[in-house]
C-alpha positions in Angstrom: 151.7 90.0 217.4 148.6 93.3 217.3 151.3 94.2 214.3 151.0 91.2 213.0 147.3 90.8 212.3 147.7 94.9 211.5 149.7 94.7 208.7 148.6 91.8 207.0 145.3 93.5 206.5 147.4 96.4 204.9 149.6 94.0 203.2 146.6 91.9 201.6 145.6 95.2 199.7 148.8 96.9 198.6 151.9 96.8 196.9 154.8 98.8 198.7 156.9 100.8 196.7 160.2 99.4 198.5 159.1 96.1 197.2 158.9 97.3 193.8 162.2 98.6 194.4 163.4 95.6 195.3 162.5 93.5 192.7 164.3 95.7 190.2 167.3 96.1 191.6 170.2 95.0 189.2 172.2 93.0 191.6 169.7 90.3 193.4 166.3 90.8 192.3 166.3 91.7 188.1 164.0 89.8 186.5 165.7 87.8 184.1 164.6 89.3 180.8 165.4 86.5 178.2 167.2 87.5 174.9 168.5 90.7 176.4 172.3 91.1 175.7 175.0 93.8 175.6 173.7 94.9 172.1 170.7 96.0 173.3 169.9 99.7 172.7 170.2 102.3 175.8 167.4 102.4 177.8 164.8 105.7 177.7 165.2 108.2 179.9 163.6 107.7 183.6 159.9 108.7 183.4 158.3 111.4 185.4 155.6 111.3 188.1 152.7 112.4 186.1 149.2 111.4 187.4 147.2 112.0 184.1 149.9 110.1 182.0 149.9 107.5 184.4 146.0 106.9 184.2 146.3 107.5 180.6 149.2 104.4 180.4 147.2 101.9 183.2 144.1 102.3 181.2 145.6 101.6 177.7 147.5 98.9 178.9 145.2 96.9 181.7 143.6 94.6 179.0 146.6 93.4 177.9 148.1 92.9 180.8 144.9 91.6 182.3 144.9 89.0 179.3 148.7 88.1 179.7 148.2 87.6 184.0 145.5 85.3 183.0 147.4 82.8 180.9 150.5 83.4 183.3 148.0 81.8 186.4 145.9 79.8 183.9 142.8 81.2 185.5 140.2 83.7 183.7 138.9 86.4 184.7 134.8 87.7 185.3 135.5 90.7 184.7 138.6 93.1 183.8 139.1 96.0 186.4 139.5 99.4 185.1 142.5 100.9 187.0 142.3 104.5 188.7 144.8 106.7 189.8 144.4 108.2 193.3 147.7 109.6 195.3 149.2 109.3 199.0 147.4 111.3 200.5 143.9 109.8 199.9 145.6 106.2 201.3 146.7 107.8 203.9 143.1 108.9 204.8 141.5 105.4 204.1 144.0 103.7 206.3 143.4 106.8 209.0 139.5 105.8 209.3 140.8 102.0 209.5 142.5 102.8 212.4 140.2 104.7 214.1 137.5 102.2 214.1 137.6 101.1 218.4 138.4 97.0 217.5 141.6 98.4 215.5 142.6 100.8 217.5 142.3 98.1 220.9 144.3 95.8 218.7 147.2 98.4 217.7 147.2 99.1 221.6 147.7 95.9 222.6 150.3 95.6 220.0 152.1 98.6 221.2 152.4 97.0 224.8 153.6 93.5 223.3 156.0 95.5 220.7 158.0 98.0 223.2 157.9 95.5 226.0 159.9 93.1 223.6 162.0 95.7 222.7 160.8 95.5 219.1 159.3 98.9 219.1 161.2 101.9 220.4 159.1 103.6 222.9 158.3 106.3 221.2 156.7 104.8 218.7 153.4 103.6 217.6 151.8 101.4 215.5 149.4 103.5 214.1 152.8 105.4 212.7 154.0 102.8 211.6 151.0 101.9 209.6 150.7 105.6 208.1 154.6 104.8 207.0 153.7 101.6 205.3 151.0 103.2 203.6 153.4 106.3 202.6 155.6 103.6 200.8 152.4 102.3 198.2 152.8 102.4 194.9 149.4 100.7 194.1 146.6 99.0 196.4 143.5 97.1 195.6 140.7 97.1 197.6 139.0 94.0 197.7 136.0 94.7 199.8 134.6 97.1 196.5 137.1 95.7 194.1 138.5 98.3 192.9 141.7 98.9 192.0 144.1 102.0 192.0 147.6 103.2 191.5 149.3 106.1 193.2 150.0 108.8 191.0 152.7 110.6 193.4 154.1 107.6 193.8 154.4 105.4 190.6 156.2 107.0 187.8 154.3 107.0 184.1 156.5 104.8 182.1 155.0 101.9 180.1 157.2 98.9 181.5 156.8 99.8 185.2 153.3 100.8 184.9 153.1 96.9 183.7 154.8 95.7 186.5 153.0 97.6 188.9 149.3 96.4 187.5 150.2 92.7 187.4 150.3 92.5 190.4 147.3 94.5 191.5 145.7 92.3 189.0 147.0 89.6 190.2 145.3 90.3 193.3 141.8 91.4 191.6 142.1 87.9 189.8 142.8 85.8 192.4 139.7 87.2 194.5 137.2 86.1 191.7 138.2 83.4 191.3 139.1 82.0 194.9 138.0 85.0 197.5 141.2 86.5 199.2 141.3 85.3 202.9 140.7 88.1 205.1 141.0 86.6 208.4 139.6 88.3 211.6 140.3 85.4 213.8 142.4 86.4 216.9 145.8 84.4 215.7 148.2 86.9 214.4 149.8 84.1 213.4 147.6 82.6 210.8 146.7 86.0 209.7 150.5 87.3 208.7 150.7 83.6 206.7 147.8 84.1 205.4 149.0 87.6 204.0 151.8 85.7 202.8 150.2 83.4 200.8 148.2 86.7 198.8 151.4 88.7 198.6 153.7 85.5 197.6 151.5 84.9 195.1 151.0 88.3 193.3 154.8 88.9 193.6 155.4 85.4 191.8 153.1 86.4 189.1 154.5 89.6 188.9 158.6 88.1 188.3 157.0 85.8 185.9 155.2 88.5 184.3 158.6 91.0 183.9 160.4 88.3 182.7 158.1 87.1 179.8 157.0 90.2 178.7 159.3 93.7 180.3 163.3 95.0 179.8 165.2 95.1 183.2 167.0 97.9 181.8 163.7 99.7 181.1 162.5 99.4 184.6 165.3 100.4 185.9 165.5 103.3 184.1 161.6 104.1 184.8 162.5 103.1 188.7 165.3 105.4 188.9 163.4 108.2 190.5 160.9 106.1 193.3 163.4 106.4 196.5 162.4 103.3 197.9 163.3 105.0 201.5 162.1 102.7 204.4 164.3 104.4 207.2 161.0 105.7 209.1 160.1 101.8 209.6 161.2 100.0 212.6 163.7 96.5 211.9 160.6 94.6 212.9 157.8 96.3 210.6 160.1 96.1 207.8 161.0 92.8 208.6 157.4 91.6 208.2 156.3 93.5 205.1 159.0 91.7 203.0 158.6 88.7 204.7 154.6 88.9 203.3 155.9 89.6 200.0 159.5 87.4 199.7 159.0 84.9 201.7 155.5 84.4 200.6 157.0 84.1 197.1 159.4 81.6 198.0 156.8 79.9 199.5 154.4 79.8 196.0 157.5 79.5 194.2 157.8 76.0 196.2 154.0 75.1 195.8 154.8 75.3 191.9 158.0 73.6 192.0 156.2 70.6 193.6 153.3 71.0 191.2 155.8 70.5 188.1 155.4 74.6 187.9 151.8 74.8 187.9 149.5 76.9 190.0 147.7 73.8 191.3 148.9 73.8 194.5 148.2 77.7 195.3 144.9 77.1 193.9 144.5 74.3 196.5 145.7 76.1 199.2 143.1 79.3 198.5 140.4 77.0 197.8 140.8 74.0 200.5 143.9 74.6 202.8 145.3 78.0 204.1 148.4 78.3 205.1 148.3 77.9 208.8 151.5 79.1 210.6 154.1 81.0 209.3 156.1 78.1 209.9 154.8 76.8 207.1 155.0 79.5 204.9 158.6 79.4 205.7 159.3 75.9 205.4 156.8 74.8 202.4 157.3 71.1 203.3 155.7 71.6 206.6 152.5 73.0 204.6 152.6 70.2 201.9 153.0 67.5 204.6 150.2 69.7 206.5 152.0 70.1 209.8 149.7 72.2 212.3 151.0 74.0 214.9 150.7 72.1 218.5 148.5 72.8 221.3 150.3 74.6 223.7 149.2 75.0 227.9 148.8 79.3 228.3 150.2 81.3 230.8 148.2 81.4 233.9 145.7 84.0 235.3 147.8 87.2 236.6 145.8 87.5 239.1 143.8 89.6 241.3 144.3 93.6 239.7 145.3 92.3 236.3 143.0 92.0 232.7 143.3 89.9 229.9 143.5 92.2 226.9 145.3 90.2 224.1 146.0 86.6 223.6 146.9 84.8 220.4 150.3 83.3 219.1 153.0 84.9 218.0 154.5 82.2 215.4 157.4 81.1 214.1 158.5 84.4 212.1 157.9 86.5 215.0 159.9 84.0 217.6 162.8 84.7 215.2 162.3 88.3 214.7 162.7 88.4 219.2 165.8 86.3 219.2 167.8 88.4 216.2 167.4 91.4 218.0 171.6 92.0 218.5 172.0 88.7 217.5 173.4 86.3 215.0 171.0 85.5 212.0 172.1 82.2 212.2 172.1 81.4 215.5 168.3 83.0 215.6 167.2 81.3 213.1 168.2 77.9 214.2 166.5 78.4 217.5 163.4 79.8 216.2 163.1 76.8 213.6 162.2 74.3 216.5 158.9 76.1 216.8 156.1 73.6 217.1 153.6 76.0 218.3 152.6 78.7 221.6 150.0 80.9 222.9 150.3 84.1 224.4 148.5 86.7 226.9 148.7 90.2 227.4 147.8 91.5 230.3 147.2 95.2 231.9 146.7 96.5 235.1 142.8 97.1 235.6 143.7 100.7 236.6 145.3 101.6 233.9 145.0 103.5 230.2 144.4 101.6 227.6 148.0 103.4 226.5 151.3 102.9 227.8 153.9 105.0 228.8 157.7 104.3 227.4 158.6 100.8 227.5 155.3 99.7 229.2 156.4 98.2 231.8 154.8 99.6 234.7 151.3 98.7 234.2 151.6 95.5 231.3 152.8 91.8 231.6 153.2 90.0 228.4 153.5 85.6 229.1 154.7 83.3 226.1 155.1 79.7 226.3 156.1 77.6 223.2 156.3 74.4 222.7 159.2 72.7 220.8 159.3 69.9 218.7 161.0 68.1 220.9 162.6 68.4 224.1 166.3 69.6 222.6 164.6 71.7 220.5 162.8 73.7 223.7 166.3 73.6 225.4 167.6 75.3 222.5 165.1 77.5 223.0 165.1 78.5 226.4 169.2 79.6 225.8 168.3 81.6 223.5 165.4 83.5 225.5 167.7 83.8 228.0 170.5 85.3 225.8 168.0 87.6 224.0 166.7 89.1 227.4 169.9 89.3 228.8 171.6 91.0 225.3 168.4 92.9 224.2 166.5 93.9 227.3 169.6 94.5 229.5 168.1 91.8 231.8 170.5 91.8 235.2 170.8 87.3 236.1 169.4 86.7 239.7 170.9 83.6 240.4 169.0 83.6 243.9 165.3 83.2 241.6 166.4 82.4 238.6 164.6 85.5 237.2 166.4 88.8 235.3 165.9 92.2 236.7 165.1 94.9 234.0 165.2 98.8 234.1 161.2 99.0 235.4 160.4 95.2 235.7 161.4 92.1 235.7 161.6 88.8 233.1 161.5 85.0 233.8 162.7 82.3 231.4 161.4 78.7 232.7 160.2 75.6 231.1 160.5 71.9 231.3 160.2 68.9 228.6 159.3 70.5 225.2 158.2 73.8 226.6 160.1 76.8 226.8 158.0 80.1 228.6 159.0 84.1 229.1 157.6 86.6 231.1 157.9 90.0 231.2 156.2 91.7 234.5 156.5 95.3 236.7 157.6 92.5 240.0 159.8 89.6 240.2 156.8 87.5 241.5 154.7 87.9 238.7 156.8 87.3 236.2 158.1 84.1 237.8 154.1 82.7 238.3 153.2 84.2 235.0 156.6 81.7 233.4 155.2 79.0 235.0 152.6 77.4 232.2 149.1 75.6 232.4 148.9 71.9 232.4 146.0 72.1 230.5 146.0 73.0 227.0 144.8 76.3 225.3 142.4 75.3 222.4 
């Protein structure tokens, strides 16, 4: 939701060092290195965080890798980028005045409401902490808006193969935005934006596998990984949750495209140049992109009335559905439910009264309506139990059986729907959030 369209800014411009961890870990996510057998010789020693060898390294080796990430995506580029080496600390500053600006900072506190009141942020927390986390965990970024590209030199460790690593994919990114233009969407839907960010990161991560495993020993980046920590434990489930889903499940997603494509790049090309991914639904199920399934309109929440402003509205999607109902929950079972998504629209609303902020879980002075539709009626039925369960289970939601509604700690949530659709509130009264659970007729454009 606000973290939605928050991130995926962040995510379209850099490379998280957890990733990077990720993807050379021996057990799951070692690229395959081919001809590399017992026999091989021991690996170097791990290298050391040195910013001057590491600028030394990045500029020796960009044109090569540059030429090598060309052939890889069979596109050429205009010109080759000359990598820098900045550290943390200047990131953290850039993404400080980013936040700062008033339209981010409205959005992050709208997300902050959505977030806590969902139980997906703890209410101490913020979203403009969480971004400073995400960008503490960089390795690399580029910056599309002057094209530049850096590394981090307290961050990224100066050894040859996972200096490599790290600038195919940053030049992946530079690449791809001369040829195509990365999206950077500023329309309102979250939704579209965090897919969106999952087609850029997908794609730079796919490049960068292919690129380890044509060209880079496993056992040498490991060694040269062995001293990035690859510590996420500052980021909430649900932030975490979405950067990998931007750079995993984007891959999967390009590695589909090129499956389909007999293992081309004809299909990403196609959708950067004529077709965006438009839901994260179809980011995680690639058919529903290639068959070019759009989301469905969905009715909004009403109006909350006299007292009560509008100050977010969007849709929340099919990763973030799933992310609400696993909270305490069965993966599976989750999963399952949130895969009937066929489309919904939000509203946040806030009393007119109040701070822009909120207070703990937000309660008092925020109501939050969803209503999705499913794609079909079972589907919405499905749905609707699992709402019910997750505000039960995860909100400690109290069953009136008299209303129908669940009473909170502070407020009050509602769980209603008919046909296809399936609705929550969340509200400070039991009357709201019953009117506010209750969708339009007429259908949000």
């Amino acid at each position: 939701m606000g973290l939605a369209g928050t991130l995926a800014l962040l995510a379209a411009t850099v490379a998280v060092l957890f990733a990077v961890a990720l993807a050379v870990d021996g057990e799951r996510h070692a690229p395959a290195v081919a001809g590399m057998d017992e026999a091989r010789d021991p690996a170097p020693a791990a290298a050391a965080l040195d910013s001057d060898e590491l600028l030394k390294l990045s500029l020796k080796r960009a044109p090569v890798v540059a030429r090598r990430v060309a052939e890889i995506r069979g596109v050429e580029f205009d010109r080759v980028l000359e990598p820098q080496v900045t550290d943390v600390e200047a990131l953290r500053e850039l993404a400080g005045k980013e936040i700062s600006k008033p339209k981010v900072a409205e959005a992050l506190a709208a997300g902050d409401a959505e977030l806590k009141l969902l139980g997906l942020l703890e209410p101490d927390a913020s979203l403009a902490d969480v971004t400073t986390e995400v960008t503490a965990d960089a390795a690399a970024f580029y910056d599309p808006e002057k094209q530049e590209l850096f590394l981090l030199g307290n961050a990224v460790p100066a050894g040859p193969a996972l200096t490599e690593f790290v600038l195919a994919h940053e030049l992946g990114h530079a690449l791809e935005d001369q040829a195509f233009g990365l999206p950077m969407s500023s329309a309102s839907n979250d939704d579209r934006a965090l897919a969106e960010s999952a087609l850029v990161e997908g794609s730079a991560t796919a490049l960068m596998t292919e690129y380890a495993a044509e060209h880079l020993s496993a056992a040498d980046l490991l060694s040269e990984a062995s001293t990035i920590g690859g510590d996420t434990g500052d980021l909430p489930p649900f932030a975490l949750a979405q950067v990998t889903f931007s750079y995993f499940s984007g891959q999967r997603f390009v590695d589909e495209l090129r499956q389909t494509a007999g293992g081309s790049w004809d299909l990403v090309d196609f959708a950067y140049d004529a077709r965006l991914p438009a839901s994260t639904e179809q980011i995680l199920h690639p058919e529903k992109y290639l068959d070019d399934e759009k989301p469905l309109p969905v009715a909004g929440p009403p109006e909350a009335g006299s007292g009560w402003e509008e100050t977010d509205a969007g849709a929340v999607g099919e990763f973030v559905t799933r992310e609400i109902l696993r909270q305490d929950a069965d993966d599976v079972g989750a999963d399952s439910a949130a895969a009937g998504w066929g489309g919904d629209h939000y509203r946040l609303f806030r009393r007119t009264n109040a701070s822009a902020g909120c207070a703990d879980d937000c309660r008092e002075d925020h109501a939050l309506a969803i209503a999705w539709r499913g794609d079909d009626a079972a589907e919405a039925i499905e749905l609707r139990t699992a709402l019910e369960d997750f505000v039960e289970r995860s909100l400690g939601g109290d069953a009136v059986a008299s209303s129908g509604g669940f009473e909170l700690d502070g407020g009050w949530a509602a769980v209603a729907g008919e046909g296809d659709v399936a609705t929550l509130a969340l509200a400070p009264d039991e009357a709201l959030a019953a009117r506010l659970a209750r969708p339009l007729t007429e259908v949000a454009e």
